[in-house]
BALOBA-1460 file (C-alpha; in Angstrom, 3 decimals):
// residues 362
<rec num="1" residu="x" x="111.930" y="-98.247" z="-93.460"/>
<rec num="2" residu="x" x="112.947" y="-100.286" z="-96.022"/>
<rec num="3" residu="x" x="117.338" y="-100.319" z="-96.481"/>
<rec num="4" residu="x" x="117.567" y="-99.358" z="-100.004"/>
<rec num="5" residu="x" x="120.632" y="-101.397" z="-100.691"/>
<rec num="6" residu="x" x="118.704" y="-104.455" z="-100.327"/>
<rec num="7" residu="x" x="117.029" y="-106.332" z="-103.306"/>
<rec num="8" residu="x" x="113.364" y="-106.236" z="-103.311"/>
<rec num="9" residu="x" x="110.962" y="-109.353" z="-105.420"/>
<rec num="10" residu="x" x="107.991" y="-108.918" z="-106.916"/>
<rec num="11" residu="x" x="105.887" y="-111.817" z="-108.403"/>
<rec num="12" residu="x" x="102.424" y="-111.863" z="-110.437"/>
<rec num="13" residu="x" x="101.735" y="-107.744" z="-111.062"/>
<rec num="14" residu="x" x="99.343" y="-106.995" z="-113.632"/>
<rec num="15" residu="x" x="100.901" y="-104.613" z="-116.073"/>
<rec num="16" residu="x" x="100.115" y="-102.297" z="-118.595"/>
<rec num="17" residu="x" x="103.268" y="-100.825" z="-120.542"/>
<rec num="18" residu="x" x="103.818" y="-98.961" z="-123.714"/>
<rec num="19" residu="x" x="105.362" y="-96.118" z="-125.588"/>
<rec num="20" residu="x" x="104.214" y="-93.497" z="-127.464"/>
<rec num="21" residu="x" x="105.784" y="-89.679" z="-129.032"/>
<rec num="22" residu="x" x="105.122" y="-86.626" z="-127.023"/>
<rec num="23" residu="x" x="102.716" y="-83.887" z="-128.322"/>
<rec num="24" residu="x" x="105.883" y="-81.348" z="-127.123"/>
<rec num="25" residu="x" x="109.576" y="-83.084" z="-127.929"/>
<rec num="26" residu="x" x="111.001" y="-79.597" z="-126.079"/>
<rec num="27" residu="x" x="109.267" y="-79.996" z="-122.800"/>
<rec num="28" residu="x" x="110.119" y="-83.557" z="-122.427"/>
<rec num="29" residu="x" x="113.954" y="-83.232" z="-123.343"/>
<rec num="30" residu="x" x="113.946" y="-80.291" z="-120.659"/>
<rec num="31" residu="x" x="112.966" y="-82.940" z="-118.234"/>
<rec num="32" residu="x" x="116.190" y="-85.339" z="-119.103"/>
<rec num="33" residu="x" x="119.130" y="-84.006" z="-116.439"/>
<rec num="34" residu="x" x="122.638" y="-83.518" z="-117.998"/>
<rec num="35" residu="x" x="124.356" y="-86.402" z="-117.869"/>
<rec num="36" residu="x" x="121.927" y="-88.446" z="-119.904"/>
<rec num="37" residu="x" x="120.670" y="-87.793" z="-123.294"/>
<rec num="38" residu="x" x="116.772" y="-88.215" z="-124.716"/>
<rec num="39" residu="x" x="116.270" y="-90.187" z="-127.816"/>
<rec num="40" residu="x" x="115.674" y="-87.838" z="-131.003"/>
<rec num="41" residu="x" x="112.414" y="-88.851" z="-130.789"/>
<rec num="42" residu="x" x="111.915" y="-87.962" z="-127.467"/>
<rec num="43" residu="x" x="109.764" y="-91.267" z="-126.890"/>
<rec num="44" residu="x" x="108.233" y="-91.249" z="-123.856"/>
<rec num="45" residu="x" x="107.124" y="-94.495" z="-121.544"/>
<rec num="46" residu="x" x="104.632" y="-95.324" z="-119.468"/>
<rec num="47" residu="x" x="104.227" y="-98.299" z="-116.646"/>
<rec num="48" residu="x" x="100.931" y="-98.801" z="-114.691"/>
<rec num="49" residu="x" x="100.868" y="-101.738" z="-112.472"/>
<rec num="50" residu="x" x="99.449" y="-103.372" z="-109.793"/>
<rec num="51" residu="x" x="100.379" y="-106.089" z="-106.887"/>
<rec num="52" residu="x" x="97.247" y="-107.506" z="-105.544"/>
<rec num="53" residu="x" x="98.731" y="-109.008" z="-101.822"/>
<rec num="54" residu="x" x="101.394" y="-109.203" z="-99.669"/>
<rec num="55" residu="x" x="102.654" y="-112.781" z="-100.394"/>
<rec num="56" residu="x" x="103.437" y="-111.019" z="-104.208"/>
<rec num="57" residu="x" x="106.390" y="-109.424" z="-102.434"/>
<rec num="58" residu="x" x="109.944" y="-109.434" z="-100.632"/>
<rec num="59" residu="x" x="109.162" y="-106.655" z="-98.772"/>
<rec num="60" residu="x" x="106.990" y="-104.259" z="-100.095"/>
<rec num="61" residu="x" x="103.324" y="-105.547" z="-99.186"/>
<rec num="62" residu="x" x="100.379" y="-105.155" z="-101.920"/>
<rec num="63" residu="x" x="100.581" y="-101.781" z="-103.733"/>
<rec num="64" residu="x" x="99.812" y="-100.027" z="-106.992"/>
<rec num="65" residu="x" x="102.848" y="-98.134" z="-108.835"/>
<rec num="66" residu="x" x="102.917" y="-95.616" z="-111.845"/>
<rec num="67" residu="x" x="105.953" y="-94.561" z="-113.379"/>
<rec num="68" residu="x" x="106.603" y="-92.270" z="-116.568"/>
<rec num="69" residu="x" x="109.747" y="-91.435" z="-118.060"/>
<rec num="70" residu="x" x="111.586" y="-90.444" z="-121.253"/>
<rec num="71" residu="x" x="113.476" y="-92.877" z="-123.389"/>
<rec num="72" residu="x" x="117.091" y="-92.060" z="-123.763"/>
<rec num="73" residu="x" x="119.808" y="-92.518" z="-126.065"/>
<rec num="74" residu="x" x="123.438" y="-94.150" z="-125.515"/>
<rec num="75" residu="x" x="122.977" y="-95.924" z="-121.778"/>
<rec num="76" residu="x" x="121.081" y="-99.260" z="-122.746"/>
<rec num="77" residu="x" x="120.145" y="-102.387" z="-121.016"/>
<rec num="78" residu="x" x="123.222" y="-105.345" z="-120.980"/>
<rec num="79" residu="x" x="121.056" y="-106.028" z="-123.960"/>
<rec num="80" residu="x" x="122.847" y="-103.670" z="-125.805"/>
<rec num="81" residu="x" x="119.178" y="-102.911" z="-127.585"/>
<rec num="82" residu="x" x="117.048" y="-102.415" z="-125.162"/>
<rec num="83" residu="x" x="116.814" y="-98.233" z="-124.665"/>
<rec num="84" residu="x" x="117.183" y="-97.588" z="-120.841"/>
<rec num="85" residu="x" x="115.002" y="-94.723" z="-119.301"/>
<rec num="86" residu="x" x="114.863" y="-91.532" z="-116.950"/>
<rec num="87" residu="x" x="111.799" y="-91.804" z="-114.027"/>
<rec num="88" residu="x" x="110.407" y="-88.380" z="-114.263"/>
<rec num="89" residu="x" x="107.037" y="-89.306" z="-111.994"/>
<rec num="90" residu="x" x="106.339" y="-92.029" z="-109.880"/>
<rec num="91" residu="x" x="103.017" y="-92.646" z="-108.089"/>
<rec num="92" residu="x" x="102.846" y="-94.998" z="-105.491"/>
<rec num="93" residu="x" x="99.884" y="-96.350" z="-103.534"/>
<rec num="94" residu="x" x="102.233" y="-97.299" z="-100.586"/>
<rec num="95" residu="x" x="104.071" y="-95.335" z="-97.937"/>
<rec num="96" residu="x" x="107.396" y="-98.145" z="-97.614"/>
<rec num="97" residu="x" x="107.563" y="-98.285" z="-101.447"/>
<rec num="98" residu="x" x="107.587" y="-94.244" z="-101.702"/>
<rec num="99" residu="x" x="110.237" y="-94.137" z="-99.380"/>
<rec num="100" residu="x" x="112.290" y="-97.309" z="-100.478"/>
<rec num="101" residu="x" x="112.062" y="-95.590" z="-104.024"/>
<rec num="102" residu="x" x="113.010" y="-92.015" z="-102.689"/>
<rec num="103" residu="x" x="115.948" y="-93.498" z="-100.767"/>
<rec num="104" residu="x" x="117.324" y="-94.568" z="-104.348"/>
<rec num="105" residu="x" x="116.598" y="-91.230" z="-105.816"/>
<rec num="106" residu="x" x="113.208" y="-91.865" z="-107.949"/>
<rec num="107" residu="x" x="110.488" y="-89.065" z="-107.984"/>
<rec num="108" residu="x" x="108.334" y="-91.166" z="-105.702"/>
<rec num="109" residu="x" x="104.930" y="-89.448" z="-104.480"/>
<rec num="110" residu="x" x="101.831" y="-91.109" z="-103.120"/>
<rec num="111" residu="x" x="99.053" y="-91.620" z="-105.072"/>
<rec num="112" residu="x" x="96.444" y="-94.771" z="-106.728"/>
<rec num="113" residu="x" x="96.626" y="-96.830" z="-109.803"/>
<rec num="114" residu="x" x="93.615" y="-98.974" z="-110.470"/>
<rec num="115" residu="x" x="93.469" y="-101.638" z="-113.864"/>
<rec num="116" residu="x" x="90.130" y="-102.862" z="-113.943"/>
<rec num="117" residu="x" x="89.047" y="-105.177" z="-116.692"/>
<rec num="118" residu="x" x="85.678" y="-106.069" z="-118.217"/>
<rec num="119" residu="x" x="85.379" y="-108.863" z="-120.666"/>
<rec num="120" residu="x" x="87.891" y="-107.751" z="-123.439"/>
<rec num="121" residu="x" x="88.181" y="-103.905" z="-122.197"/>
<rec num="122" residu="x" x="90.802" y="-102.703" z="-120.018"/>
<rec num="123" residu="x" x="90.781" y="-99.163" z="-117.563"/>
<rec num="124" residu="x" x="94.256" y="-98.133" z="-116.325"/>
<rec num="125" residu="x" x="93.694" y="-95.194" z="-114.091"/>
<rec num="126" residu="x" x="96.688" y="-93.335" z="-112.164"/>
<rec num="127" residu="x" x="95.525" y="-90.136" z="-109.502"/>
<rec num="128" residu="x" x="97.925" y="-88.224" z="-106.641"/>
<rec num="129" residu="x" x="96.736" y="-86.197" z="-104.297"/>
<rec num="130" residu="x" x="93.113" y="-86.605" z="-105.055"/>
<rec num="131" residu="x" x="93.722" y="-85.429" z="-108.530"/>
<rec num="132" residu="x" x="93.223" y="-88.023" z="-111.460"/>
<rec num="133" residu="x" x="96.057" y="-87.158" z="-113.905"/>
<rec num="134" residu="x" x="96.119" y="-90.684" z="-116.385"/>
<rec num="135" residu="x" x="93.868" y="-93.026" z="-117.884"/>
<rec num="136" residu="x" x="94.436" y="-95.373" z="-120.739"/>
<rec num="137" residu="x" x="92.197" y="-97.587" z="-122.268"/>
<rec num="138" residu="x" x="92.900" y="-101.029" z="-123.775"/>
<rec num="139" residu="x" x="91.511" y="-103.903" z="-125.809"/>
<rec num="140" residu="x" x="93.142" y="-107.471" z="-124.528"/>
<rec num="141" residu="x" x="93.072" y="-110.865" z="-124.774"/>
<rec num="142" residu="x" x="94.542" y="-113.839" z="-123.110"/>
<rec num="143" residu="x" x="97.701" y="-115.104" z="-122.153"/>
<rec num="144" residu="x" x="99.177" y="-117.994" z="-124.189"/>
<rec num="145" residu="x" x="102.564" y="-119.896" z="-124.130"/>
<rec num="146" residu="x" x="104.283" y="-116.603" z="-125.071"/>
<rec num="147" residu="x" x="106.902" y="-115.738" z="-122.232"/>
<rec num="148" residu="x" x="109.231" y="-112.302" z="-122.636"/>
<rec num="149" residu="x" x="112.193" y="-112.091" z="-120.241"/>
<rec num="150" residu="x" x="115.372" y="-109.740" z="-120.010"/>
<rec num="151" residu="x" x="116.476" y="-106.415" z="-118.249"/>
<rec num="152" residu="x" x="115.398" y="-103.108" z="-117.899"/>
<rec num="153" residu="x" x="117.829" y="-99.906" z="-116.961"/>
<rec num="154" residu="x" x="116.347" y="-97.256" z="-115.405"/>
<rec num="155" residu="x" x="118.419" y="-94.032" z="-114.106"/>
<rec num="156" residu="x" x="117.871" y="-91.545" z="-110.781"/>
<rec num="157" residu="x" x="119.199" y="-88.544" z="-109.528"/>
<rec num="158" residu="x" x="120.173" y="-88.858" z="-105.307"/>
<rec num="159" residu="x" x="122.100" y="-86.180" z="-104.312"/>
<rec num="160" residu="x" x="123.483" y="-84.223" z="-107.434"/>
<rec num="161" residu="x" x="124.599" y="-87.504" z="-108.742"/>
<rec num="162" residu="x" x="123.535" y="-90.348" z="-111.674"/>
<rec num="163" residu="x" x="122.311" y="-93.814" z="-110.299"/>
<rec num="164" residu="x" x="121.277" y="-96.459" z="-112.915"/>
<rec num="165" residu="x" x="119.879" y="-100.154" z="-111.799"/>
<rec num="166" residu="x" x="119.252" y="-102.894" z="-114.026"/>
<rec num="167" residu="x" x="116.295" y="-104.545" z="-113.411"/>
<rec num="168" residu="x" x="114.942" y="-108.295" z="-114.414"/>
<rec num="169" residu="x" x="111.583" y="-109.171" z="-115.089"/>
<rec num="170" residu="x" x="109.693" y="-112.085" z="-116.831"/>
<rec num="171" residu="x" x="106.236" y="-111.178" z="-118.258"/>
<rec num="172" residu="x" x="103.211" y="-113.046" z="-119.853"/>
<rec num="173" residu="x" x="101.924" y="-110.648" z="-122.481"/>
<rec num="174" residu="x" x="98.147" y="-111.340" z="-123.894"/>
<rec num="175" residu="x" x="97.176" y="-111.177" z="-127.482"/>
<rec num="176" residu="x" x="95.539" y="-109.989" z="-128.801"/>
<rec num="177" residu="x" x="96.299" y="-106.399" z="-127.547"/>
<rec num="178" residu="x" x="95.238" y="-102.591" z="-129.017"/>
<rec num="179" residu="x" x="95.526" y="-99.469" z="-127.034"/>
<rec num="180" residu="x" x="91.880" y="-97.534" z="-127.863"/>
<rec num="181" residu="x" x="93.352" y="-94.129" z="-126.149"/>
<rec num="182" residu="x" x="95.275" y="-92.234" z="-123.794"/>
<rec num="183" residu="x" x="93.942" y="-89.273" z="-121.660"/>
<rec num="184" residu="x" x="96.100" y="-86.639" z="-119.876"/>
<rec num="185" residu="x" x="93.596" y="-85.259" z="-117.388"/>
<rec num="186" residu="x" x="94.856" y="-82.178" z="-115.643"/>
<rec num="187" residu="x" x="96.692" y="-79.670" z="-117.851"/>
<rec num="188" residu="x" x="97.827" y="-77.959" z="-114.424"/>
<rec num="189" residu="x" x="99.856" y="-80.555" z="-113.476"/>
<rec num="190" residu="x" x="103.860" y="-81.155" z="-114.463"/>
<rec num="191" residu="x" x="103.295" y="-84.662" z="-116.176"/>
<rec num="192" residu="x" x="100.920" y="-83.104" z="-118.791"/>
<rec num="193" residu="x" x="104.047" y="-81.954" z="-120.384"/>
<rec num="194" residu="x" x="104.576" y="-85.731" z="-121.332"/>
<rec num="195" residu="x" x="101.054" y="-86.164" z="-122.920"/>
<rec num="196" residu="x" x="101.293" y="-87.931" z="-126.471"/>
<rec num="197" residu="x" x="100.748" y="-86.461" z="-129.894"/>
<rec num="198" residu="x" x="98.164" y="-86.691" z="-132.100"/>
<rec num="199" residu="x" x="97.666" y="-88.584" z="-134.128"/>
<rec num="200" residu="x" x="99.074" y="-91.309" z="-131.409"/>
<rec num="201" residu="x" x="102.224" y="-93.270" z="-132.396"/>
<rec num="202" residu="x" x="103.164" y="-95.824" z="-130.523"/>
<rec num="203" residu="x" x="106.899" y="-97.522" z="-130.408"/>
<rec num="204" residu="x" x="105.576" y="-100.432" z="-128.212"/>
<rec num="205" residu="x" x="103.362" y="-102.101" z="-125.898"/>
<rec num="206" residu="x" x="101.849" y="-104.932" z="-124.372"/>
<rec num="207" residu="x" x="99.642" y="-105.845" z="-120.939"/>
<rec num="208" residu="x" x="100.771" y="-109.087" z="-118.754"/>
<rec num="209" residu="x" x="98.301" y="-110.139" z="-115.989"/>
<rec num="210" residu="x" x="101.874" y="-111.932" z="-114.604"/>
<rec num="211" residu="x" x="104.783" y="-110.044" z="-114.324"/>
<rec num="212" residu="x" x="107.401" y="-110.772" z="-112.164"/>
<rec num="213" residu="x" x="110.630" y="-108.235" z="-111.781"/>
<rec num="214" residu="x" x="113.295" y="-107.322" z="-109.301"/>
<rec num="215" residu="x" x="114.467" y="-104.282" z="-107.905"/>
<rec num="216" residu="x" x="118.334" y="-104.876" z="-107.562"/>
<rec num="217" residu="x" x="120.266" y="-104.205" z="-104.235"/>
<rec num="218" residu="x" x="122.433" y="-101.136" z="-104.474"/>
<rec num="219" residu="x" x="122.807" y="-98.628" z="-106.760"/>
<rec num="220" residu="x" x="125.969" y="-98.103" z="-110.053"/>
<rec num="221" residu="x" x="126.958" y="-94.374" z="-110.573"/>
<rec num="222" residu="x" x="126.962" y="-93.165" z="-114.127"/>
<rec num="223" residu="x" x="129.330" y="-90.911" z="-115.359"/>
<rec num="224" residu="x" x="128.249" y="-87.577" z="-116.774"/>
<rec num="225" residu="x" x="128.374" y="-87.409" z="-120.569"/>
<rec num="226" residu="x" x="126.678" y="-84.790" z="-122.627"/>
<rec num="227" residu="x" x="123.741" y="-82.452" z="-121.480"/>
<rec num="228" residu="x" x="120.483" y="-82.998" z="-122.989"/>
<rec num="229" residu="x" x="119.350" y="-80.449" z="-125.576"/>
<rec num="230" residu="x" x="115.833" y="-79.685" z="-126.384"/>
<rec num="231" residu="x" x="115.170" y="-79.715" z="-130.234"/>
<rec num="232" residu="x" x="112.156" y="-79.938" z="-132.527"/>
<rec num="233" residu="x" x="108.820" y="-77.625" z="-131.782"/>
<rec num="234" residu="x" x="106.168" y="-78.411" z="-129.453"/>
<rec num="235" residu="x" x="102.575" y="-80.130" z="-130.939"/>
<rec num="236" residu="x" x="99.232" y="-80.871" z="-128.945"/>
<rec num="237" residu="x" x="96.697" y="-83.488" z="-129.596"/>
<rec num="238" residu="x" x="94.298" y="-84.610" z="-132.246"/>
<rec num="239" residu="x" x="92.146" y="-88.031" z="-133.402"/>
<rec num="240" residu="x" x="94.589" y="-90.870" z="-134.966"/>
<rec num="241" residu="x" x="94.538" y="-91.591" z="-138.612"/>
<rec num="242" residu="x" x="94.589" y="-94.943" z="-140.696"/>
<rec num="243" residu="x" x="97.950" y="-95.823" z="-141.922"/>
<rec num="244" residu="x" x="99.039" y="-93.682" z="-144.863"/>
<rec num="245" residu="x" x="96.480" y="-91.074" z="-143.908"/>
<rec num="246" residu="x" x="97.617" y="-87.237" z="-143.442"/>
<rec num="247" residu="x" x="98.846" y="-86.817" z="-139.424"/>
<rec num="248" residu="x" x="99.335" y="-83.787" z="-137.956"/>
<rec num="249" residu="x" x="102.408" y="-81.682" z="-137.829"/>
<rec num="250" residu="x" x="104.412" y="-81.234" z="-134.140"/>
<rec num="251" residu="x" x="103.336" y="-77.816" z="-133.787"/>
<rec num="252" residu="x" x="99.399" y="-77.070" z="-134.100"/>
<rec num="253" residu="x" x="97.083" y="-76.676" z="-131.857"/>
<rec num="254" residu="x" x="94.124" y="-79.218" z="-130.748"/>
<rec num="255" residu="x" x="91.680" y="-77.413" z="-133.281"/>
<rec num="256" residu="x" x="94.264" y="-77.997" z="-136.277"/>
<rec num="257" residu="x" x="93.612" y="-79.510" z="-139.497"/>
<rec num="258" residu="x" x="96.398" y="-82.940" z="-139.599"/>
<rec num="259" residu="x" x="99.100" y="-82.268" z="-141.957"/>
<rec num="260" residu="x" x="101.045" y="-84.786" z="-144.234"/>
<rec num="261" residu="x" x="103.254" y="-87.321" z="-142.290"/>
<rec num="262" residu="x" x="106.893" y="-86.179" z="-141.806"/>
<rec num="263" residu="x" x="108.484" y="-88.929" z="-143.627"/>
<rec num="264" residu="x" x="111.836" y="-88.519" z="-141.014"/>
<rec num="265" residu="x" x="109.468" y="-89.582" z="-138.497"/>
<rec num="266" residu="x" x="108.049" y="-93.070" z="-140.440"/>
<rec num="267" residu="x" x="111.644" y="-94.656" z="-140.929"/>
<rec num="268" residu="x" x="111.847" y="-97.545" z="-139.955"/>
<rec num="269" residu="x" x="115.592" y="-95.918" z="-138.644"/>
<rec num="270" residu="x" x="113.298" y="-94.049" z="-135.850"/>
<rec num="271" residu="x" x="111.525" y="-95.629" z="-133.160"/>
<rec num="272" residu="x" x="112.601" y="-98.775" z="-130.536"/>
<rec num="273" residu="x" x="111.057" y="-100.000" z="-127.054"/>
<rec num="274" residu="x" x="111.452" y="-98.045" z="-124.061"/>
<rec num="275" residu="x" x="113.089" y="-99.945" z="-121.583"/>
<rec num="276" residu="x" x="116.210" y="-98.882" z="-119.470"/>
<rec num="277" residu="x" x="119.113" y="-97.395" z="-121.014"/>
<rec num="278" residu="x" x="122.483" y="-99.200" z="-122.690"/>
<rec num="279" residu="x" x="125.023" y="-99.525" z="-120.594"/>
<rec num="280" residu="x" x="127.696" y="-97.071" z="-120.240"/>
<rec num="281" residu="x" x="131.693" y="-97.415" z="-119.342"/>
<rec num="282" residu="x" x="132.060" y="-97.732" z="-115.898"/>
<rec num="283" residu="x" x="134.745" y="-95.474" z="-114.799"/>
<rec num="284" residu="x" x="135.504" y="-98.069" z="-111.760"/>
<rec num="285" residu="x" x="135.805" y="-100.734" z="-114.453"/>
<rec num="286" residu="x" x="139.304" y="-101.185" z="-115.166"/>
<rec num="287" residu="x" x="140.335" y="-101.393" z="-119.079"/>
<rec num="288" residu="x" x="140.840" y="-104.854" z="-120.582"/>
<rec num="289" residu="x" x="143.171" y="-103.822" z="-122.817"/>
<rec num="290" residu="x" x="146.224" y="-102.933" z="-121.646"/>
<rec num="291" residu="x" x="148.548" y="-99.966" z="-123.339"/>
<rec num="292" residu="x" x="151.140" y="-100.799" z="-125.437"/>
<rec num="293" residu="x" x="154.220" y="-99.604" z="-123.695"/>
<rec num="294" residu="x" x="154.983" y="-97.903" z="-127.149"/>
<rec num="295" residu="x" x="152.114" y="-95.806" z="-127.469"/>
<rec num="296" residu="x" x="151.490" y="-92.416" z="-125.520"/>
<rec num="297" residu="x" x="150.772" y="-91.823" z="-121.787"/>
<rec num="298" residu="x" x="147.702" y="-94.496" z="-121.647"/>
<rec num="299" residu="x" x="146.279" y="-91.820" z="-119.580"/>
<rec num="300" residu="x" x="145.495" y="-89.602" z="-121.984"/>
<rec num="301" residu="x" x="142.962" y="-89.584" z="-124.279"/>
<rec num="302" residu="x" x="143.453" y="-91.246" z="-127.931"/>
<rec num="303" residu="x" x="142.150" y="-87.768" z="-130.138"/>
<rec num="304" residu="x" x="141.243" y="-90.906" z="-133.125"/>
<rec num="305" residu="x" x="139.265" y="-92.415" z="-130.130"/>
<rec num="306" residu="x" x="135.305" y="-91.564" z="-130.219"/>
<rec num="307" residu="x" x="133.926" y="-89.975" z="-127.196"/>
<rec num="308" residu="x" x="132.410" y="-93.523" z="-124.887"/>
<rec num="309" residu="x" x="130.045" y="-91.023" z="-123.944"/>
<rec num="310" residu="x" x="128.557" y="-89.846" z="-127.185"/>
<rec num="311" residu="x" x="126.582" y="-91.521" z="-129.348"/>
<rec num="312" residu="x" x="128.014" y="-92.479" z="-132.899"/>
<rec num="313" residu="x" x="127.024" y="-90.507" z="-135.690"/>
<rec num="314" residu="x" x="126.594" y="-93.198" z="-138.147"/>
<rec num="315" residu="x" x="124.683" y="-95.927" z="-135.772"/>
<rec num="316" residu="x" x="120.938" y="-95.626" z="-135.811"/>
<rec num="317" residu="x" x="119.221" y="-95.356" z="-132.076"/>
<rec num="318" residu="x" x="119.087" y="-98.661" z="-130.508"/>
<rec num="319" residu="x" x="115.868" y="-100.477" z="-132.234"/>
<rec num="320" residu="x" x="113.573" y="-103.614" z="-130.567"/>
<rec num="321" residu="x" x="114.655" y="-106.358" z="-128.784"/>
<rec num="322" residu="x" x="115.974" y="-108.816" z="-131.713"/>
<rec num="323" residu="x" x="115.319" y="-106.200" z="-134.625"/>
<rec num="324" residu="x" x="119.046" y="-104.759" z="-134.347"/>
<rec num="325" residu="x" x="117.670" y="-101.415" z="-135.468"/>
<rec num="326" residu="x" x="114.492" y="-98.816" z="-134.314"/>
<rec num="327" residu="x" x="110.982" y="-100.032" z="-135.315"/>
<rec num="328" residu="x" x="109.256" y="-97.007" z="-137.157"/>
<rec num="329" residu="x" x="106.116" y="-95.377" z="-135.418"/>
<rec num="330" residu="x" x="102.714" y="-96.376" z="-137.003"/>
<rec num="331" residu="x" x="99.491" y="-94.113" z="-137.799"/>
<rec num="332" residu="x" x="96.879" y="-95.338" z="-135.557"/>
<rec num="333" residu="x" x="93.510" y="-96.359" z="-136.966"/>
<rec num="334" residu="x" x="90.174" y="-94.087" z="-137.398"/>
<rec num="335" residu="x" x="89.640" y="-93.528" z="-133.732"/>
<rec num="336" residu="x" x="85.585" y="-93.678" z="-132.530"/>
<rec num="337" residu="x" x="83.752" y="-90.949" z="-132.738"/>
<rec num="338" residu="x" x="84.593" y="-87.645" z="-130.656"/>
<rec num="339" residu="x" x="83.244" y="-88.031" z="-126.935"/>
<rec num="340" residu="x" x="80.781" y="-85.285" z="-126.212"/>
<rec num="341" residu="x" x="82.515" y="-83.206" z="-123.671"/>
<rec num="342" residu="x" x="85.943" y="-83.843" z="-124.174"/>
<rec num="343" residu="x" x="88.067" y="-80.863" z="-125.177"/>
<rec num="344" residu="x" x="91.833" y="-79.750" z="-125.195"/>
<rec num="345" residu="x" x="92.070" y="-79.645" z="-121.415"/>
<rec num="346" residu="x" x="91.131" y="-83.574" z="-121.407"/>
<rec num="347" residu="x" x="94.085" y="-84.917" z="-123.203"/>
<rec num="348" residu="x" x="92.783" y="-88.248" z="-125.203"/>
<rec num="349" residu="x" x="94.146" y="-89.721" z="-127.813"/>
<rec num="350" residu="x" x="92.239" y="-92.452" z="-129.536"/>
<rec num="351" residu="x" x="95.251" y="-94.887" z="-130.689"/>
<rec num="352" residu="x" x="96.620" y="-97.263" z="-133.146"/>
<rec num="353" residu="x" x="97.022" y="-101.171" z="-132.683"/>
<rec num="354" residu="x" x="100.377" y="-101.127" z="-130.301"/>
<rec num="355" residu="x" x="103.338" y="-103.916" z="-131.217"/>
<rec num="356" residu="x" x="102.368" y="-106.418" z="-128.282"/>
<rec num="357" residu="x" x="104.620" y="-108.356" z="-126.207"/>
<rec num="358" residu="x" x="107.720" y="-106.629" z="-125.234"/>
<rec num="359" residu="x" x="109.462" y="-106.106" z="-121.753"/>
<rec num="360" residu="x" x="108.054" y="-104.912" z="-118.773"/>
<rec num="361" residu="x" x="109.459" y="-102.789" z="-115.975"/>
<rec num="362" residu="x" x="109.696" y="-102.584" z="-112.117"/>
């Protein structure tokens, strides 16, 4: 086995990564532990990759990965921008990567993820156990002299405690690149709870036929700040919309007739990448400032000071890389027509044109 203190390389993954809102906000905030806190959009993200052969590796020999999560609020990247996220499933095609992954507290379980691609048209499939439980579908192009680098945060749970490890990656996106839709296949199992709405908005996306990324030796405890708390109703699925076009509400059912966009939603204020988490205090980090001798016992806490842990009122949720503030969430266009056979308990959602280009994960 793999020592999960150690530092693991991988080079040359092809990667499909990208955002979208969930179809119930509730279920997927009851997923974020206490400690960390879900974005008020309750974004969700999704990374399907795959490593082709052994030499791509430090360690880990070819495999295919899957990992979906929930955005969350207040523990970014050192970015400062980038939102970090919580692992809530993790499907891995290889025995010493499961248990590498478990040893640092992810979800790991085995499973298969497959990309295959056919002139301009892209399959991502993910299945455990047997069961196929993910596939997106994708319109790409090629790669040009684009290059997007920087860090993800992602968080775990091992042994009643918060982990979080920043993770670097360099990726060559394509362009051009649209997302044509997003199924949910088994309504039985847990990660249906984190199928998207409909009509699909995306925050971000992009796929890289190179990606190269780092899993970081050892592991930083985060302090416990506020427990996550569920708010906004539950919604299912339904066909995407051109811009400007009626979507439908957050709580309807599959059958449902869309409604009239919720303007809250469309602010520009609203939606940002998914990538790890900001970076909170680190309680071993000692304070740079040091106490005026004058001033109270430096121990105790300033009641004019805000809370580290919770998130300021007045500053919008961290936006995209460069942007300083959240990109809004787009209508998607007028999806194909409805595939015969495809009902409520296949979860597709026909998409929108995703914003290409942004960072990948591990």
């Amino acid at each position: 086995m793999l020592d999960p203190a150690e530092p693991q390389l991988v080079v040359d993954s092809r990667t499909l990564h990208f955002s979208w809102l969930p179809a119930d906000p509730d279920a997927v905030a009851a997923l974020v532990p206490a400690g960390l806190r879900p974005r008020s959009d309750r974004q969700v993200f999704m990374n399907q990759y795959v490593v082709e052969d052994d030499a791509q590796t430090s360690g880990f020999g070819a495999y295919s990965l899957t990992y979906v999560g929930v955005t969350l609020s207040g523990a970014d990247a050192p970015d400062g921008v980038t939102p970090g996220g919580w692992w809530t499933h993790y499907v891995t095609s290889s025995h010493r990567v499961r248990d590498y992954a478990v040893a640092r507290g992810a979800p790991a379980v085995l499973g298969r993820t497959t990309i295959a691609i056919r002139g301009d048209s892209l399959v991502a499939e993910t299945e455990a156990d047997g069961v196929a439980l993910i596939r997106a579908r994708a319109r790409v192009g090629h790669t040009g002299h684009a290059v997007r680098t920087g860090h993800n945060r992602y968080f775990t749970l091992r042994d009643g405690k918060l982990l979080s490890a920043v993770y670097p990656f360099v990726a060559e996106p394509v362009t051009p690149f649209e997302i044509e839709s997003v199924e949910f296949l088994d309504p039985t199992h847990p990660i249906y709870a984190l199928r998207p709405e409909n009509p699909l908005l995306i925050g971000w996306g992009f796929y890289a036929p190179r990606t190269s990324f780092a899993y970081p030796g050892g592991l930083t405890p985060y302090p416990a700040s506020t427990p996550a708390a569920p708010d906004g109703p539950g919604a299912h699925r339904v066909e995407s919309t051109r811009p400007g076009a009626p979507e439908s509400p957050r709580q309807r059912s599959a059958t449902s007739a869309p409604a009239r966009p919720d303007p809250a939603r469309l602010d520009p204020a609203r939606l940002d990448p998914v990538s790890p988490d900001p970076v909170s205090p680190d309680p071993a980090s000692p304070d740079p400032v040091s106490p005026d001798p004058a001033s109270p016992d430096p121990a105790s806490p300033d009641p004019a000071s805000p809370d580290p842990a919770s998130p300021d009122p007045a500053s919008p949720d961290p936006g995209l890389p460069g942007s300083g503030v959240p990109e809004p969430a787009r209508p998607g266009r007028v999806p194909p027509p409805p595939v015969p056979g495809v009902g409520p308990e296949n979860h597709q959602v026909p998409f929108r044109r995703a914003r290409s280009g942004l960072p990948s994960g591990s």
